[in-house]
N, C-alpha and C positions, 0 to 999 in steps of 0.2 A: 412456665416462662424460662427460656434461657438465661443461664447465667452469666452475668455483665462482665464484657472482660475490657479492661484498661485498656485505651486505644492507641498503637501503636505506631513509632515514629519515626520512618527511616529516613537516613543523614541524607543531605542530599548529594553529599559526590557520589554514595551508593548509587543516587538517580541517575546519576551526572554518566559516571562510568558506563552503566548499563546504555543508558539514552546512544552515548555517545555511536554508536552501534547502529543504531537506526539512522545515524547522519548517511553512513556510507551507503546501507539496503537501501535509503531512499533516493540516492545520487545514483545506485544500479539498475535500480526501476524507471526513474524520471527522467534518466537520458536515452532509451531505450524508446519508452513511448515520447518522447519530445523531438528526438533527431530521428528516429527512422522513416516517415513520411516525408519531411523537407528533405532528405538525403537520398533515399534509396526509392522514391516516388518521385519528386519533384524535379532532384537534381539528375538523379542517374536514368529515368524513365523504367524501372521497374513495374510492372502493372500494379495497380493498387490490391486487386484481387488476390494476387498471387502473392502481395504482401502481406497482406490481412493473413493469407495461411500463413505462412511464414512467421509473423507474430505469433498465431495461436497454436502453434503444430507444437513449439517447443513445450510452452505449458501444458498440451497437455499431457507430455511426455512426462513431465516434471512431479504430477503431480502424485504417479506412483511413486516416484524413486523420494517424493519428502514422506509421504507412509512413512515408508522402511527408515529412512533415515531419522523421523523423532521416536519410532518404536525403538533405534537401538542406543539411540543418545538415554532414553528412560531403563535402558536396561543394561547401560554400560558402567561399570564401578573399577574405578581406577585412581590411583593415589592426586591424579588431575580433578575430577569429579566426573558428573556425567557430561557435563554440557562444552567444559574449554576446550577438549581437545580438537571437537569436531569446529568447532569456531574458529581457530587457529590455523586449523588444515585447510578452511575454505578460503582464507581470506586471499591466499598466493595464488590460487588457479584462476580466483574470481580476478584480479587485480590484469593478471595476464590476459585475460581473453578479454576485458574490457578494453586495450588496446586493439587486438584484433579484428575485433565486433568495428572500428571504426575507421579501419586500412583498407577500405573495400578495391578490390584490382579496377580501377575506373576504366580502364580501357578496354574490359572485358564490356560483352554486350550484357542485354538485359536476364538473357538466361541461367548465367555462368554468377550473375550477382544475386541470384534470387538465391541458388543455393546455398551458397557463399554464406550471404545470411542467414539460412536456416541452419544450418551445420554449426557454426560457431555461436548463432543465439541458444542451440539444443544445448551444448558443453557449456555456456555462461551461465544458464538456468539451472544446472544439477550443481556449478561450483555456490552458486547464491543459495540451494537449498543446502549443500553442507554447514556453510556458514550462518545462514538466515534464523534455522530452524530450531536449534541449539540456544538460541541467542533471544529469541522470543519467549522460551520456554524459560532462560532464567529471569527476565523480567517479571513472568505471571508467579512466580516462588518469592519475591522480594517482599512477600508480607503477607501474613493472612488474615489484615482488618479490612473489612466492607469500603469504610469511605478511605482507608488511607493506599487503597488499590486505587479509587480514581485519580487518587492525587498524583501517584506515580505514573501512571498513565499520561493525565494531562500535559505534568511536567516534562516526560520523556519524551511527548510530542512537539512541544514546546519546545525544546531545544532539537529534537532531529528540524523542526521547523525553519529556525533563526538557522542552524548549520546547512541548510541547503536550501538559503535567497539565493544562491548562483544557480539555482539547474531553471529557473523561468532566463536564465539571459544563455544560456549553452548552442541557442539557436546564434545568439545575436553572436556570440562570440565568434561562430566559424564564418561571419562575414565581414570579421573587423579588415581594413585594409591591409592590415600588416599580411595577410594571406591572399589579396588581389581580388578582395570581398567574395573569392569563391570556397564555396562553403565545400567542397569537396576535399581541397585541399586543409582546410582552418580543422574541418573536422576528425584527421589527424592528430594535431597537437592537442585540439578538445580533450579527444580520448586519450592521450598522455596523462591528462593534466586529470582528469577523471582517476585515470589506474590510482594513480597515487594516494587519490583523497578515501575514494575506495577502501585502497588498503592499509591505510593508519587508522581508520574511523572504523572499517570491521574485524579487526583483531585486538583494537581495542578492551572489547567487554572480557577477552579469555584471556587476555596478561593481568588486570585490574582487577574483574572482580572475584567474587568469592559466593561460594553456592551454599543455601542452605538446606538442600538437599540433596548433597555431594555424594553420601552413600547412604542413601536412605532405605533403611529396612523394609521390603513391603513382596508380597506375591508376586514372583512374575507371573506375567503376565505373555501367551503366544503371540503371536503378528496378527491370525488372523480371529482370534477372541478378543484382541484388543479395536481391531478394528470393527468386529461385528457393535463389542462394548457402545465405542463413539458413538456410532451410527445411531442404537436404540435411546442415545439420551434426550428428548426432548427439547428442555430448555436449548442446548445445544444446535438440534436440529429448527428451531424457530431464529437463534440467531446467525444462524448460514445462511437461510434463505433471505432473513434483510439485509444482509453482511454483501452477498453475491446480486443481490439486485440492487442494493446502490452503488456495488463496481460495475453492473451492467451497464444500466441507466448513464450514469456519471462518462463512463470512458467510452463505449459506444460509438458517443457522438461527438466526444472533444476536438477531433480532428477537424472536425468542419471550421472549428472555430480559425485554424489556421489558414482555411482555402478562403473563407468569407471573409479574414480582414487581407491577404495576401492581393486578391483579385479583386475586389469590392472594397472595404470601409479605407484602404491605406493606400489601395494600387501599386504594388510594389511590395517587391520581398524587404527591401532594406528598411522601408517605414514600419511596415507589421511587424520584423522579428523587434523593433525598439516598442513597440506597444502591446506586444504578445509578453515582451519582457516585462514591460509593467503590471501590466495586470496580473501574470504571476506570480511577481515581488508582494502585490497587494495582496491575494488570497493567501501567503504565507505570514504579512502582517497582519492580518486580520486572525488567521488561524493561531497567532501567537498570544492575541489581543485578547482573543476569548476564549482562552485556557481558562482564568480564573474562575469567570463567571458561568461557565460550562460545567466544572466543578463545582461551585456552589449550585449550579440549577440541581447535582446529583444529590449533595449532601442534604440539599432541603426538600429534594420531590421524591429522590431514587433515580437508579439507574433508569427503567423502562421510561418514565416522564420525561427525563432529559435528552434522551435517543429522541423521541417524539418531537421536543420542539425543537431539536437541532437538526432535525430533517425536516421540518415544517419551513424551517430560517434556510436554509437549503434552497429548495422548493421557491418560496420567493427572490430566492437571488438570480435563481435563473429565470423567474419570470421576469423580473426588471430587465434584462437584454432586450426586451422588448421595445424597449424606451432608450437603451443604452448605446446599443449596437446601432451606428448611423456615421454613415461618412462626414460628416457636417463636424460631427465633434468624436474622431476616433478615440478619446484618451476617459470619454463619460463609461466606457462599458469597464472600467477601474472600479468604479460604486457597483455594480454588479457581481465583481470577483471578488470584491472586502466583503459583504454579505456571504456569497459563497462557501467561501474559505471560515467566513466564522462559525456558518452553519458544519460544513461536512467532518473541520475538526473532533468538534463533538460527537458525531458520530462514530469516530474511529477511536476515541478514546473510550467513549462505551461499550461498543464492542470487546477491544482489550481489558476492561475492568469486569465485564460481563464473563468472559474467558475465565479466567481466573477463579472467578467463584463457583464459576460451574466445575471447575478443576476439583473443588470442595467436595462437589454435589457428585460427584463420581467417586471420590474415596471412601466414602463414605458408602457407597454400594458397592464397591470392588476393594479396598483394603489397599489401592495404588496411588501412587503418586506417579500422574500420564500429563503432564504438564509438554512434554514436546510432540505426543502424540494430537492432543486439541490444539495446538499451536501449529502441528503440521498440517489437521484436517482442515483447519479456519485459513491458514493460507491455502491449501489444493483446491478448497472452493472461491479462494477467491481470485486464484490462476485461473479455476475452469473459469471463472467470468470475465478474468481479463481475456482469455482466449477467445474465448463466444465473443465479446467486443472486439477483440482484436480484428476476429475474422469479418462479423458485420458492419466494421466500420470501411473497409475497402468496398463490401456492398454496396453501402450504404452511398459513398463518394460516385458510384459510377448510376446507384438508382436516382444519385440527385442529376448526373448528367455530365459531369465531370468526367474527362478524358484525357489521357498524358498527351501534351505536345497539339492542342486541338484550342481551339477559338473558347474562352472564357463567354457565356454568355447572363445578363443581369438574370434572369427566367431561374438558370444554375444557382447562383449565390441566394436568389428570395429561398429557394428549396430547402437548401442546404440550412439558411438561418433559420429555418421554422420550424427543418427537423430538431435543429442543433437545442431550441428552446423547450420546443412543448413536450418531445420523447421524455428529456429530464423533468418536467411540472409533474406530467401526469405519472410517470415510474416512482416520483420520488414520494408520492401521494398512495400509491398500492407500497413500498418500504414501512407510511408509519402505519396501517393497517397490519402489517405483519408484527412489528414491534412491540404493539399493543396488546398482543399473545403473550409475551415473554413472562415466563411464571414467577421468578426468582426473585420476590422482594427480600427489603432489609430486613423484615421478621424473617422469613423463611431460612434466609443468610447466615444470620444470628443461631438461627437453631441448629443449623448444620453443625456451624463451628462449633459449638459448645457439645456437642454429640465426639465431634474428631477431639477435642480436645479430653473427653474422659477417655475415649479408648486410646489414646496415648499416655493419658494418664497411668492407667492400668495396665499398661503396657510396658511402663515405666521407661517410655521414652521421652 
């Protein structure tokens, strides 16, 4: 039996500080997938198709250069640590090209704006992996106890949560009057107003906090033995692929949600971005709401059990669109997003607490500590999915019938709603099937740690 070790308790502006980090990566992601269809499909007439590359082209540009970049954040030793410097150096490029990413030259045609977008999304993407990548990795070191990894998780999501209720109204804002309700212009100062939050929220974690694994003694480790390493780890490679199929699944099809209440449940841009805005205010309420009890579901069942029914809670939230989604009462598919949102939280904070442990579960075979390396693979796989969705969802918008500047037809919208529903039941139904795989219980946990902790012991570290 391993031996019991007193459960440990970190402060929470420790959470605080770290979290605060995830307010900005989330406000760099959420306004990316939330304005670039109304903007550079809707508004500017860029093909949907050619935008969907455009979304995906960068990730998967991105998803080499985070490799290299968490192999050398784990292998960098400097009186900073491993992790601040890269953090700090990402935060100014990101901040700048988030303004850029939203000055698109309007009066250029549709061609000259596709690239436009791909060129400055490629450069946003490698500034978000300087910064992003670093920044995950010191969250998964904030502790080596089993349940008090969910708790950081929960909370850190928790608050990147409550910090970013503005990116469901970013739509609405670039139609406020004060801009002539044209979103072309609004979303300008949008992305002003973005750089900022951006860049005080992710350079945050590299002024504030403090690494406990700053110059950590351990074998290095080559780029491409550390990557062979990931790859053969199981545990790992079980939660990528539930990881990357419920960012399939989930983002895939979100978009539609914007054309069905645009053209269908609201008729009009200006009514949807106000009920697009709610219902995302609710999924981030909800996801707030069910922190607590998402972490209690871990601490009493384990991680794999609570993955399972917070993809299950998932699962029915989008099937209730079923019932929700109807012109009659646009503001009912709100009970559909608070379900939603309470479900997929939990998911992502399992994932994160799952991360972590397996960071154990690797040291323990390799004598390293690679905490930005599995923090960079679990994001690259979960680019390559936002990619894959990125690109299938402009598919997806022209296989439903949808065409820029063309006659809306009801035929269109039923499509698009039923793909927007059932893709997500049934995907999210093959996610707990995978997740029920996951090897790594609290016993097993337990053993590891007490195993790293003799041979540090005797290490006399």
């Amino acid at each position: 039996m391993p031996e019991c070790r007193a459960p440990e308790r970190v402060p929470y502006r420790s959470i605080f500080a770290w979290a605060v980090g995830g307010v900005g990566a989330g406000y760099a992601l959420m306004s990316i997938n939330a304005l670039a269809l109304p903007i550079y499909n809707i508004a500017l007439g860029v093909d949907a198709v050619k935008l969907g590359w455009a979304l995906s082209l960068p990730r998967i540009i991105d998803t080499f250069f985070d490799t290299w970049i968490g192999w050398r954040s784990d292998n960098t030793h400097s009186r900073w640590g491993r992790r601040r410097p890269y953090i700090i150096a990402g935060a100014v490029p990101l901040a700048v090209l988030t303004v850029l990413l939203w000055i698109p030259p309007s009066r250029s045609g549709p061609q000259v704006l596709f690239w436009y977008f791909l060129l400055v999304s490629i450069l946003y993407y490698l500034a978000f992996s300087v910064c992003t990548v670093p920044q995950t990795a010191l969250g998964y070191e904030l502790s080596v106890d089993y349940n008090e990894r969910t708790r950081i998780m929960a909370w850190a999501s928790a608050i990147a949560l409550v910090g970013g209720l503005g990116g469901p109204w970013l739509y609405r804002l670039t139609l406020l009057p004060a801009f002539g309700g044209n979103e072309v212009i609004g979303v300008r100062w949008v992305g002003g107003l973005l750089a900022i939050v951006i860049f005080c929220t992710c350079i945050a974690p590299g002024i504030f906090c403090r690494e406990r694994y700053a110059v950590a003694a351990s074998r290095p480790i080559g780029l491409v033995d550390s990557i062979r390493l990931t790859a053969a780890n199981r545990p790992f490679r079980i939660l990528v692929l539930a990881n990357v199929l419920t960012v399939v699944v989930t983002c895939m099809v979100s978009p539609c949600l914007y054309y069905v209440d645009i053209f269908e449940i609201c008729g009009g841009k200006a009514k949807a971005s106000v009920v697009l805005g709610w219902v995302g205010t609710a999924q981030v309420l909800a996801a707030f709401a069910g922190v607590p009890f998402n972490a209690w579901l871990a601490r009493l069942y384990g991680k794999r059990a609570a993955a399972l029914i917070c993809t299950g809670v998932t699962a029915l939230g989008y099937g209730l669109y079923t019932v929700t989604l109807t012109p009659l009462h646009p503001y009912y598919q709100i009970a559909s997003a608070f379900v939603v949102g309470w479900g997929i939280q939990g998911i992502w904070v399992m994932c994160g607490s799952m991360t972590a442990d397996i960071c154990d579960h690797d040291e323990l075979a390799t004598g390293a500590r690679r905490e930005a390396v599995y923090g960079a693979a679990l994001g690259i796989c979960s680019k390559a999915g936002l990619a894959i969705a990125a690109m299938a969802s402009g598919y997806i918008v022209h296989l439903a019938g949808y065409r820029e500047n063309g006659q809306v037809v009801p035929e269109v919208m039923a499509r698009m709603r039923h793909i927007f529903i059932w893709s997500q039941v049934i995907g999210l139904g093959v996610c707990g099937l995978v997740f029920s795989l996951y090897p790594l219980s609290r016993g097993k946990v337990a053993e590891i740690r007490a195993q790293l902790d003799a041979r540090h012991a005797a290490a006399g570290e």
